[in-house]
VEXDREN-2710 file (C-alpha; in Angstrom, 1 decimal):
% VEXDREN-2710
k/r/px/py/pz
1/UNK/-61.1/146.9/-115.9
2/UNK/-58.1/145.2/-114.6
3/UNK/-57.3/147.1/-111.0
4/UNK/-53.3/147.2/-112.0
5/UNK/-54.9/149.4/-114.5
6/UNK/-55.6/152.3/-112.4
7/UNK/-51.7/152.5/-111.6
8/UNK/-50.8/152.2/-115.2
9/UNK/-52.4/154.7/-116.0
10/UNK/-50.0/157.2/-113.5
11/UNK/-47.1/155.7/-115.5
12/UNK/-49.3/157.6/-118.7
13/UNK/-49.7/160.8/-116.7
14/UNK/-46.3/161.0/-115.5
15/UNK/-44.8/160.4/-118.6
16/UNK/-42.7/157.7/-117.1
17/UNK/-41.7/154.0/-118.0
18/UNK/-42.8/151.4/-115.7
19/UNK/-43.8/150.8/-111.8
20/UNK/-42.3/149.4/-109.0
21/UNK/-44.7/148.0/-106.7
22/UNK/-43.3/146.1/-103.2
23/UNK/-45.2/144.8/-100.3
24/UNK/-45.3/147.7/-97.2
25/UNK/-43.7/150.0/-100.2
26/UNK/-45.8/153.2/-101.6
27/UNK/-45.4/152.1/-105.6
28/UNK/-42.2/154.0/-107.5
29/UNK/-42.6/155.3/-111.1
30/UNK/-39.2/154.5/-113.2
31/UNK/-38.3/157.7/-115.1
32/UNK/-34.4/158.5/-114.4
33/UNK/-34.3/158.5/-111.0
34/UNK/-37.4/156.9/-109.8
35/UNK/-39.5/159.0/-107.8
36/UNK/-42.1/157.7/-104.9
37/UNK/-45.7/158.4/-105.5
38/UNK/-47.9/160.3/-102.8
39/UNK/-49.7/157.0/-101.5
40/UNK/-49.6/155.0/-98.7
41/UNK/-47.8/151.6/-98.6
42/UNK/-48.9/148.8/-100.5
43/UNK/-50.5/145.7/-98.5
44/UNK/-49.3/142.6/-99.3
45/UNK/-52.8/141.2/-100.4
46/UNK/-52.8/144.0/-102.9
47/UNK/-49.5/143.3/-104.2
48/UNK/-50.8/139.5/-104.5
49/UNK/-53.7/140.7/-106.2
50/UNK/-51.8/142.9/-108.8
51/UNK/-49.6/139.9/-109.5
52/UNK/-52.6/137.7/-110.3
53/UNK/-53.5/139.8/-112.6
54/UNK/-50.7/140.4/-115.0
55/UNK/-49.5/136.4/-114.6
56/UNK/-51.1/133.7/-116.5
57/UNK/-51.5/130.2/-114.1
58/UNK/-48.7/128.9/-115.6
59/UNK/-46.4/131.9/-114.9
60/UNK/-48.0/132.1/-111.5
61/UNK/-46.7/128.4/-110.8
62/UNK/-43.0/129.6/-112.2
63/UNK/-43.2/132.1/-109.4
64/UNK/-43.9/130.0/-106.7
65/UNK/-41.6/127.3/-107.3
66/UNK/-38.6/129.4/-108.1
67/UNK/-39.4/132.5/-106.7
68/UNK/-39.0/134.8/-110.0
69/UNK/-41.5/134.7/-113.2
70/UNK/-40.7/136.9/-116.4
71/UNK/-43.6/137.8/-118.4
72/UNK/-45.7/140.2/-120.8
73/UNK/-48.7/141.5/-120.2
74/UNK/-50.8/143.9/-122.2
75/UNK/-53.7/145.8/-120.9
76/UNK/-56.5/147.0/-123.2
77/UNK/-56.4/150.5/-122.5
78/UNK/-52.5/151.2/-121.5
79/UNK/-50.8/148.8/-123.6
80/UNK/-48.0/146.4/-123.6
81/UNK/-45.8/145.7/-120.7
82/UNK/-42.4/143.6/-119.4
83/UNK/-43.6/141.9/-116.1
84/UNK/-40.5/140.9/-113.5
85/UNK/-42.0/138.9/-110.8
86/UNK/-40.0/138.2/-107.7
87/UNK/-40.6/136.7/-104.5
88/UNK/-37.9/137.3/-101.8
89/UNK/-38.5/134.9/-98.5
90/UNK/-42.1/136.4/-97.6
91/UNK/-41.6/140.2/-99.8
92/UNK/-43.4/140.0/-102.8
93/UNK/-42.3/143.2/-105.6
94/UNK/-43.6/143.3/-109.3
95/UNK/-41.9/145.5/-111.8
96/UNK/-43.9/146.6/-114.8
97/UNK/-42.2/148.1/-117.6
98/UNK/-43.6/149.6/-121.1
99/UNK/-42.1/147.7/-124.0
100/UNK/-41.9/149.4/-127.3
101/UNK/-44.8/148.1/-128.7
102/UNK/-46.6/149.9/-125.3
103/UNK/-45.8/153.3/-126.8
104/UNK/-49.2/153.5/-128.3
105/UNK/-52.4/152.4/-127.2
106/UNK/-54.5/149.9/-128.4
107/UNK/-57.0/150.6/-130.9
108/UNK/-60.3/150.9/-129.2
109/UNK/-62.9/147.6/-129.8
110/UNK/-64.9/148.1/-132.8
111/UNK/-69.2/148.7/-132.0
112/UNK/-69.7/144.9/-133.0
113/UNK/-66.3/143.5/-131.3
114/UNK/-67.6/141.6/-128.2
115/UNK/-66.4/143.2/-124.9
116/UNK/-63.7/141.4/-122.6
117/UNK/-64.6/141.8/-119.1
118/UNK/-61.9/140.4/-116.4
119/UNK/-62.5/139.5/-113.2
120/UNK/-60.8/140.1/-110.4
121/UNK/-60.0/138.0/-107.3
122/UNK/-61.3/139.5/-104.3
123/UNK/-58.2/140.8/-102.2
124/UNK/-58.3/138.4/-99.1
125/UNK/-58.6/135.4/-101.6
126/UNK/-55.8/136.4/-103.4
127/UNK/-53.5/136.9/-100.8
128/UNK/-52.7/132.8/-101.1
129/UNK/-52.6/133.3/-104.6
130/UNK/-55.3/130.7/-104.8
131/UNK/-58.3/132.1/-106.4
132/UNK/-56.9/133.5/-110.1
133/UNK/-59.1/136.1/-112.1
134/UNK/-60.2/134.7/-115.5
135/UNK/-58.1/135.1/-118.5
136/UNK/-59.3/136.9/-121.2
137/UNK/-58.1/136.8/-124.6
138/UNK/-55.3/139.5/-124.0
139/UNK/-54.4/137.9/-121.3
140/UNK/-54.5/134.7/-123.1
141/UNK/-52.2/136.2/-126.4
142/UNK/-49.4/137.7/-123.5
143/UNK/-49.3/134.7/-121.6
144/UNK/-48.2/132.5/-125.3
145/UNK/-46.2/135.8/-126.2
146/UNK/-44.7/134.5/-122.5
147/UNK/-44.5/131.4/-123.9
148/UNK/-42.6/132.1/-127.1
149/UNK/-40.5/134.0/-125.2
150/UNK/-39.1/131.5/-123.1
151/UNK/-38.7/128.9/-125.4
152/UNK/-36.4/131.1/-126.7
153/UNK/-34.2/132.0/-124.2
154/UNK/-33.9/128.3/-123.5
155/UNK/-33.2/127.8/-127.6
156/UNK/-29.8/130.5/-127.3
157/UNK/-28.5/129.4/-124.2
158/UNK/-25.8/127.4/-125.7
159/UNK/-23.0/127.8/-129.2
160/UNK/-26.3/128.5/-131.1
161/UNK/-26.3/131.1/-134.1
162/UNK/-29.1/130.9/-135.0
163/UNK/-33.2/130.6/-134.0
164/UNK/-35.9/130.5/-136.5
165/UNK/-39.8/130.0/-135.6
166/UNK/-42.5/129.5/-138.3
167/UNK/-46.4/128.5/-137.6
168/UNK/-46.9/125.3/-136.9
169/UNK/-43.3/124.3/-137.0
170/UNK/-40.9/123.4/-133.9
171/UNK/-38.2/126.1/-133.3
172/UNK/-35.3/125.3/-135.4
173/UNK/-31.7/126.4/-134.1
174/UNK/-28.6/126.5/-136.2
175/UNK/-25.1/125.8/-134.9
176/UNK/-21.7/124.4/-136.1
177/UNK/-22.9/121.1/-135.9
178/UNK/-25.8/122.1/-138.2
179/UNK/-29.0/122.8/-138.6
180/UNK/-31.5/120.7/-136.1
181/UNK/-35.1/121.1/-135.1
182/UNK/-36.5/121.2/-131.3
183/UNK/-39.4/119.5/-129.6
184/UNK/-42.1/122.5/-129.5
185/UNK/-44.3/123.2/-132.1
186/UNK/-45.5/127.1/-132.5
187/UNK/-49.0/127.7/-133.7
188/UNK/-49.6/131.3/-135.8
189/UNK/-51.3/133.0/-131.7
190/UNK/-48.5/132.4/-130.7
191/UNK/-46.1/134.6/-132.9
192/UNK/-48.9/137.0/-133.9
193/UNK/-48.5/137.8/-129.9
194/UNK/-45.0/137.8/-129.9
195/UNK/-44.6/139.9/-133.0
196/UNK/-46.8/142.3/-130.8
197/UNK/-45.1/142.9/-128.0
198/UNK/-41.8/143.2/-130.0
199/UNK/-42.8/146.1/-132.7
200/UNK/-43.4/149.5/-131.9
201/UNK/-45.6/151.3/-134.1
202/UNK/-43.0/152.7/-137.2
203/UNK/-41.7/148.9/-137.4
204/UNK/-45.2/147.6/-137.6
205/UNK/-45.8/150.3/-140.1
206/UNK/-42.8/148.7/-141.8
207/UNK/-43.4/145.4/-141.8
208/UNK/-46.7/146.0/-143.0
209/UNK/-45.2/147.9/-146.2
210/UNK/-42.5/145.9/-147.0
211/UNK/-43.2/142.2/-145.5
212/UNK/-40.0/142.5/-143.2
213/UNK/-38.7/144.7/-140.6
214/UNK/-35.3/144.1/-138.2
215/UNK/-35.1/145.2/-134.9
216/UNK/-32.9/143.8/-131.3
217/UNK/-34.3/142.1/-128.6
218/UNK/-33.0/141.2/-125.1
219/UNK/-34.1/138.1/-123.2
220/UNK/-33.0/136.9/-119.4
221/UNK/-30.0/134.3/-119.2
222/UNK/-28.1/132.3/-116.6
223/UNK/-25.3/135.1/-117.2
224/UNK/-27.4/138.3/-117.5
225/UNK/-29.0/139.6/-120.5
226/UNK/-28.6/138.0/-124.1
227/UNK/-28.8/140.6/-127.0
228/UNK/-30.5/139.1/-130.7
229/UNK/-30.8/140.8/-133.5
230/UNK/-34.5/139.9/-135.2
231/UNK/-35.8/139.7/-138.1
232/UNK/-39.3/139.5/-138.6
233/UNK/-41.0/138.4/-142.1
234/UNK/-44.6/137.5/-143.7
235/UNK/-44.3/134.2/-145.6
236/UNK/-47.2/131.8/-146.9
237/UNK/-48.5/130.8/-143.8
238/UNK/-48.1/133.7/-141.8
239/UNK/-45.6/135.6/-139.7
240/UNK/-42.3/134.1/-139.5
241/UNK/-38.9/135.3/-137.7
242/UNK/-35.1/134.7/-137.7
243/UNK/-33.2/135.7/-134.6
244/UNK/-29.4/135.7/-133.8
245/UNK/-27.7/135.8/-131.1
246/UNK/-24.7/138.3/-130.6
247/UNK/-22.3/139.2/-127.9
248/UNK/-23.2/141.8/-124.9
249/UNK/-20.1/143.3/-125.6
250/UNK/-17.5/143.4/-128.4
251/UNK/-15.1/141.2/-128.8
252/UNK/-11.9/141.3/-129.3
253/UNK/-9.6/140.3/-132.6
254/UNK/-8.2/137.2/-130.2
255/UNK/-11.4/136.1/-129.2
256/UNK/-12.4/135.6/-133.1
257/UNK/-9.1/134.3/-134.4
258/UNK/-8.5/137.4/-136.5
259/UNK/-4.9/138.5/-137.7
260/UNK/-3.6/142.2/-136.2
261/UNK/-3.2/143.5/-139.9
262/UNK/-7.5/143.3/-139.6
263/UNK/-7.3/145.0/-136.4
264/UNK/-4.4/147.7/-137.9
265/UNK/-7.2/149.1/-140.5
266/UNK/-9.0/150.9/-137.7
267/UNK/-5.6/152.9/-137.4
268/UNK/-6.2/154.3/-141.1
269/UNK/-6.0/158.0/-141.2
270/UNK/-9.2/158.3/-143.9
271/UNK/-10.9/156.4/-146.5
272/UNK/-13.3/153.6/-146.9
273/UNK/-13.2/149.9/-145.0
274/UNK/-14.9/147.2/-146.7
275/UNK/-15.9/143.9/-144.9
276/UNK/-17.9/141.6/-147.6
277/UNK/-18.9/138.3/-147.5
278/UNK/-22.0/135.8/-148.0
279/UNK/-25.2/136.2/-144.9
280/UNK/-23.6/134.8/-141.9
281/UNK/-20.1/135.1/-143.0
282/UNK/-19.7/137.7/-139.6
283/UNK/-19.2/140.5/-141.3
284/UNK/-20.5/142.7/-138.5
285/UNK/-18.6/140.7/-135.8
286/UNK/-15.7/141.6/-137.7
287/UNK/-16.2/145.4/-137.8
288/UNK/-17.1/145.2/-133.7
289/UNK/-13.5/144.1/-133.4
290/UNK/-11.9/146.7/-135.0
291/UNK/-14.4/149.0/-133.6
292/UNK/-13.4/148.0/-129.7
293/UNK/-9.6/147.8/-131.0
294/UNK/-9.8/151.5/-131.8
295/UNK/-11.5/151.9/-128.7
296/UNK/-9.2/150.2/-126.1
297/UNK/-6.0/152.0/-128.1
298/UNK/-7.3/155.5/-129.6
299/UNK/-9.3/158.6/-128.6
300/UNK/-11.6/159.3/-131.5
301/UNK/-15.3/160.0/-131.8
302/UNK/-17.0/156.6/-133.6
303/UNK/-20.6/157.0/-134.4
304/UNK/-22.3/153.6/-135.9
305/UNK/-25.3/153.3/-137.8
306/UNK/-27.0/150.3/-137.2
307/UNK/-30.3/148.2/-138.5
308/UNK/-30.4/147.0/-135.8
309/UNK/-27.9/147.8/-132.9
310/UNK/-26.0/144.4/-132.0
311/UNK/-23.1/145.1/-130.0
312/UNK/-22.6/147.8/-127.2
313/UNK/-19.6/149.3/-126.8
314/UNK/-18.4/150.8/-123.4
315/UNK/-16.7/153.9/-123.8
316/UNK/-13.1/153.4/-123.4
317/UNK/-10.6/155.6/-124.8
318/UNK/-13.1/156.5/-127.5
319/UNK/-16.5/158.9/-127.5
320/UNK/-18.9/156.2/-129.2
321/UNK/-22.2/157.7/-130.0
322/UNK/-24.3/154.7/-131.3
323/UNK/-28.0/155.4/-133.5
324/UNK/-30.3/152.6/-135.1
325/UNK/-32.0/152.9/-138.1
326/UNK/-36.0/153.5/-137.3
327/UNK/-35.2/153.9/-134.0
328/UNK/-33.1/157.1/-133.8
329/UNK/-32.7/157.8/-137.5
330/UNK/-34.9/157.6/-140.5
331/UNK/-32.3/155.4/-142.4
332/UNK/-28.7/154.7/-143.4
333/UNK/-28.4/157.5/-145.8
334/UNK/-30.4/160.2/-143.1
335/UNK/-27.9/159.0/-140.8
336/UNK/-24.9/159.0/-143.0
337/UNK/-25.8/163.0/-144.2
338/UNK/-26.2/163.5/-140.7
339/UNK/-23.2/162.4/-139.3
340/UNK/-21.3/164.5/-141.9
341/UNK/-22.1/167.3/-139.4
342/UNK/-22.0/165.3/-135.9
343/UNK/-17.5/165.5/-135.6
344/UNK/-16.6/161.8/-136.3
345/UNK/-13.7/160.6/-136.8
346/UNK/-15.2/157.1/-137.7
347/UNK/-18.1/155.9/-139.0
348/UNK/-19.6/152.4/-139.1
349/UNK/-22.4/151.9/-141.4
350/UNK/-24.3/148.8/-141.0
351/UNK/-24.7/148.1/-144.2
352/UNK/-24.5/149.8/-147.7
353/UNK/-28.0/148.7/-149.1
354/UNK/-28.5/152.0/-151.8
355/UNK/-27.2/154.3/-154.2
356/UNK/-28.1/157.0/-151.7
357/UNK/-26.0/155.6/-148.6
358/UNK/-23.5/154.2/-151.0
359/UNK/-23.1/157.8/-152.6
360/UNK/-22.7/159.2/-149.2
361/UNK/-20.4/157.1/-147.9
362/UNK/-17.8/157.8/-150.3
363/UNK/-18.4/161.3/-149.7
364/UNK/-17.4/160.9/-146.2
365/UNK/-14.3/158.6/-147.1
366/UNK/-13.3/161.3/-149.4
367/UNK/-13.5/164.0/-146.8
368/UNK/-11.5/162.6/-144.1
369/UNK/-13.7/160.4/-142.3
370/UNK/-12.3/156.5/-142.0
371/UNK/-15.8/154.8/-142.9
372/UNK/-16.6/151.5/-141.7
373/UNK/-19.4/149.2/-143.9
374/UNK/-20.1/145.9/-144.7
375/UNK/-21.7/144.7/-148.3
376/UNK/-23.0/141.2/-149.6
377/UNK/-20.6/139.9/-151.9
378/UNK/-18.4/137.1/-152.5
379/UNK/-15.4/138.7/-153.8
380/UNK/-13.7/142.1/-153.3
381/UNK/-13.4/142.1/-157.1
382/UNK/-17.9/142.2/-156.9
383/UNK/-18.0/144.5/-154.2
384/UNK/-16.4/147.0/-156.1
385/UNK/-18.5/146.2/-159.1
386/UNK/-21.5/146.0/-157.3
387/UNK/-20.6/149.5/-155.9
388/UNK/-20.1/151.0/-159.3
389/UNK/-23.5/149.3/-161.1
390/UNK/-26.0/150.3/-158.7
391/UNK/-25.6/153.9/-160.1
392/UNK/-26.4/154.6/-163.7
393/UNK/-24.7/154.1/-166.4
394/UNK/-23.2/157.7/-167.2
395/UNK/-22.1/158.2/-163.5
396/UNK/-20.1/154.9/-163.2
397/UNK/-17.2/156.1/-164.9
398/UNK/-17.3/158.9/-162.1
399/UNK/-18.1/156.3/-159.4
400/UNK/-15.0/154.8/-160.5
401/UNK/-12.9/157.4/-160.0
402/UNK/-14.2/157.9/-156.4
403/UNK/-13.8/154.4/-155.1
404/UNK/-10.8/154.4/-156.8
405/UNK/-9.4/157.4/-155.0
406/UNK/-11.5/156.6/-151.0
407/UNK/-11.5/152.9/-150.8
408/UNK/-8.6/151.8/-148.5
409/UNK/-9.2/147.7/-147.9
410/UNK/-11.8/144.6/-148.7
411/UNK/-12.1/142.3/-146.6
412/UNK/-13.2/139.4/-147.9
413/UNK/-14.4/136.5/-144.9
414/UNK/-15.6/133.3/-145.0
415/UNK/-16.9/131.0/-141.7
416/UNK/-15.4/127.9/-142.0
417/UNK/-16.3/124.7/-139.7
418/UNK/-13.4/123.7/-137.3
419/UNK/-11.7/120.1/-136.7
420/UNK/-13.0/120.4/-132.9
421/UNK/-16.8/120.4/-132.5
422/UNK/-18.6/123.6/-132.2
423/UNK/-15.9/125.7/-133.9
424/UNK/-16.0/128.0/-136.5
425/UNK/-12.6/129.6/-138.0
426/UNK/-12.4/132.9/-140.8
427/UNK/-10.8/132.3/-143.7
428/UNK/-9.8/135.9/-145.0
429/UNK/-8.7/137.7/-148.1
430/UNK/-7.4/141.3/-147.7
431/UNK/-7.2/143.4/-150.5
432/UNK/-5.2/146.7/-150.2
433/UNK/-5.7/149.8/-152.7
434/UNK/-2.3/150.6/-153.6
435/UNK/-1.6/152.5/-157.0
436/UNK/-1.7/149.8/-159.2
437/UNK/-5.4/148.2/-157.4
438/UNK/-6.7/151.9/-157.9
439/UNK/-5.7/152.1/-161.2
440/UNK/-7.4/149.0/-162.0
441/UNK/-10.4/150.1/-160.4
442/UNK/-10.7/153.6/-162.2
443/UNK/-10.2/151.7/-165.5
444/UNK/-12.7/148.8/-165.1
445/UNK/-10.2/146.1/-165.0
446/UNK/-11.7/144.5/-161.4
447/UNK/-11.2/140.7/-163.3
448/UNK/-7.1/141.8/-162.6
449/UNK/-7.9/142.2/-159.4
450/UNK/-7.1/138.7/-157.9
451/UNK/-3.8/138.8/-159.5
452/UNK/-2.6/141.9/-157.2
453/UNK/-4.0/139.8/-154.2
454/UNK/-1.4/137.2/-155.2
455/UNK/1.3/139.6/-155.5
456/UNK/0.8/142.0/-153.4
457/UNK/1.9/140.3/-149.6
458/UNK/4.7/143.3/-149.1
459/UNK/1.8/145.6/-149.1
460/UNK/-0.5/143.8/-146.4
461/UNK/-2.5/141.5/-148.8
462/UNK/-3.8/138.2/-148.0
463/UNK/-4.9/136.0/-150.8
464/UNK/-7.8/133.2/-149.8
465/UNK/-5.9/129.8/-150.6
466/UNK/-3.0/131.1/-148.2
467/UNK/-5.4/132.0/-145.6
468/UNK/-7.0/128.2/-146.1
469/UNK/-3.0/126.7/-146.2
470/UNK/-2.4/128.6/-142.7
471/UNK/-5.5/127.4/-141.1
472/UNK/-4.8/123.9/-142.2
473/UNK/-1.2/123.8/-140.9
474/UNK/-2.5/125.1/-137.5
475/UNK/-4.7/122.1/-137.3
476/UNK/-7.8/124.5/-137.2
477/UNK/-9.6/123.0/-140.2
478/UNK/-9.2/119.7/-142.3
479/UNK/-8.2/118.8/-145.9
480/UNK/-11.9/118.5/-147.1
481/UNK/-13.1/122.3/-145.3
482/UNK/-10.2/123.6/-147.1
483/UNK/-10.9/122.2/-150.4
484/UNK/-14.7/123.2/-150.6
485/UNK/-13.2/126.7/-149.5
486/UNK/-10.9/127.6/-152.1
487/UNK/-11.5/128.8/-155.7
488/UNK/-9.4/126.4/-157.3
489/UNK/-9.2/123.0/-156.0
490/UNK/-6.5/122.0/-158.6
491/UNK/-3.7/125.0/-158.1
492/UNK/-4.7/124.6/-154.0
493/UNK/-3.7/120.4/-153.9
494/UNK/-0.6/121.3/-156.3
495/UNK/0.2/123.7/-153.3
496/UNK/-0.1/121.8/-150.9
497/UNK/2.0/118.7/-152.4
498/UNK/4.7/121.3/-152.9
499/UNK/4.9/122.1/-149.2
500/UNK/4.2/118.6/-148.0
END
């Protein structure tokens, strides 16, 4: 047994988080407000020793050349924990915090599974850091976990949206300029140990069910702590993940290039708020913005349900209350029925993926609440149809009737590539439910839909081609972007000649 075991096990017994360990320091358990344990001081050889135990060679070397080494390290019997290694001129202090994944122990080795014995440098030799303890095979899968992990962080430090590592592929990133591969190839050890130290044990449960399971995950950068949302997936040759990064905080309409009239439908007294659009079309993004509008300019109570979080929000002028599916709540629709009773005023839903959260939904737009939620669709026309089809047949007609009657806007947004480099520019269309839109909806007409788009500019719509004409005129994007954008090529060039 590892001697930083010993300690790890008081984080067990105390029912606390992590340790703090510092040279001439007694150790201090993180739980709230850390609290000193009833030991003497910590020598520095013993602090030495404790590093070299919970940092591969390679992470050791990190430490001594710049002074601060983040790792993972997973012991057999306590599991999984987030190592912050720093040196200060001659004051040595090691942080060890339990990830999610270190929630529950590891299984215990089988009768025939061979037994991993470590062992440990003798305190005065490892006061120089020069004699290391042998690596066993956990060791071995946190130190490539380690790996992984910074490879990473390096990948998203930069206008990348997205990361995505496979076995025995290099990471492949994705930005405006495209989609390009990097130099590092990652074998199937290292994101089997990865996967580990990322999933507690209702998301491995999940992934093991379903082949796929989401979660967010934070990682060190040059300006503090980058947020990604993950997704994790099982594909022919093994484990597989796609990770994006997103903002630490909100951002603002501005900072998106999004008109006020998007920002104005957080002010809606009631009713449903549709933002739809293909996978990547930043859909979510969208909704943070009007989220953080209403919560620099209103006092209401927003609770969001999220798969996972992405943004934070910092409290404002509003009380935001924010829960994650598998996290704090079973699902969309537990969290949905939930908040029913919770006071909101507004309520983001991540996405509507059911009849059951779809059904619920409505039910809060029809009681008062102004409900946020975004939906895979190319069209606000197909939204609403794929809102009414995914109940059966001989409710639709009721359906209807309630989307009808609750649903207050689409927004419709495409991600279109900019003239400049590295820029990316929505192209929107807003529908608004007036009385003529609702009485197309309740009657099934959703093909007459476009048509109101076109007409209906005194009553805050937007139709797509006028979006594409205003971003071209502002320089934003060129002639060929707009083209591939817009639903009809012909009627947009006849457009544009006539304003030319």
């Amino acid at each position: 047994m590892a001697a930083i075991d010993s300690l790890l096990a008081l984080i067990e017994a105390q029912k606390a988080t992590g340790i703090v360990l510092r040279a001439r320091e007694p150790p201090v358990l993180i739980a709230g407000q850390g609290r000193g344990l009833t030991m003497p001081p910590l020598s520095p050889e013993i602090v030495e020793t404790f590093v070299a135990e919970v940092l591969a060679p390679g992470e050791l070397e990190r430490l001594r050349a710049s002074g601060a080494c983040d790792a993972v390290y997973r012991s057999e019997r306590h599991g999984a924990f987030a190592v912050e290694a720093r040196r200060d001129a001659a004051k040595l202090s090691l942080k060890l915090r339990r990830t999610a994944a270190g929630m529950a122990k590891p299984a215990p080795a089988t009768p025939a599974s061979p037994q991993v014995v470590e062992t440990v440098a003798p305190a005065a030799d490892a006061g120089a850091l020069g004699t290391l303890p042998s690596v066993s095979p956990v060791r071995a899968s946190a130190a490539a976990s380690s790996r992984l992990a910074g490879l990473i962080a390096r990948a998203v430090d930069g206008d990348v949206s997205d990361v995505m590592v496979s076995a025995g592929q290099p990471l492949w990133i994705r930005s405006a300029n495209g989609l390009a591969a990097l130099s590092e190839t990652i074998d199937q050890q290292e994101i089997a140990g990865f996967v580990d130290s990322l999933l507690d044990p209702p998301r491995r449960r999940a992934l093991d069910t379903s082949g796929s399971v989401d979660l967010a995950w934070e990682v060190p950068s040059d300006a503090g702590t980058q947020r990604l949302r993950v997704n994790v997936f099982r594909q022919a040759h093994g484990l597989a993940l796609a990770l994006r990064p997103v903002n630490r905080s909100a951002p603002t309409l501005a900072e998106l290039n999004l008109p006020e009239k998007v920002g104005a439908l957080g002010a809606l007294p009631g009713g449903m708020v549709l933002v739809v659009g293909i996978t990547g079309s930043g859909k979510s993004t969208t909704l943070a913005a009007i989220v953080e509008l209403v919560n620099r300019t209103r006092a209401r109570h927003v609770i969001t349900l999220e798969d996972p979080i992405e943004f934070v929000y910092q409290p404002r002028r509003c009380l935001i209350h924010q829960r994650e599916v598998g996290a704090h709540v079973e699902s969309f629709a537990t969290g949905l029925r939930a908040a029913l009773r919770e006071s909101p005023d507004i309520i983001l839903v991540g996405e509507m993926r059911d009849r059951e959260t779809v059904a619920l939904a409505l039910t809060a737009a029809e009681t008062g609440h102004l409900v946020l939620s975004t939906l895979h669709s190319g069209s606000a026309p197909m939204a609403i149809d794929r809102i009414v089809d995914i109940f059966p047949e001989h409710q639709q007609a009721q359906v209807r009737l309630q989307v009808a009657g609750s649903l207050r806007a689409v927004v419709t947004q495409r991600l279109l590539e900019g003239v400049q480099p590295g820029t990316r520019y929505p192209a929107l269309e807003i529908l608004m439910v007036n009385y003529a839109v609702g009485a197309l909806i309740r009657e099934g007409k959703t093909h007459q839909l476009a048509t109101q788009i076109q007409t209906g500019r005194d009553d805050g719509m937007v139709a797509l081609d006028a979006s594409l004409l205003d971003l071209l005129h502002a320089g934003f994007i060129s002639r060929d972007v707009a083209l591939a954008a817009t639903r009809d090529p012909v009627e947009f060039q006849r457009r544009l000649r006539e304003l030319l």
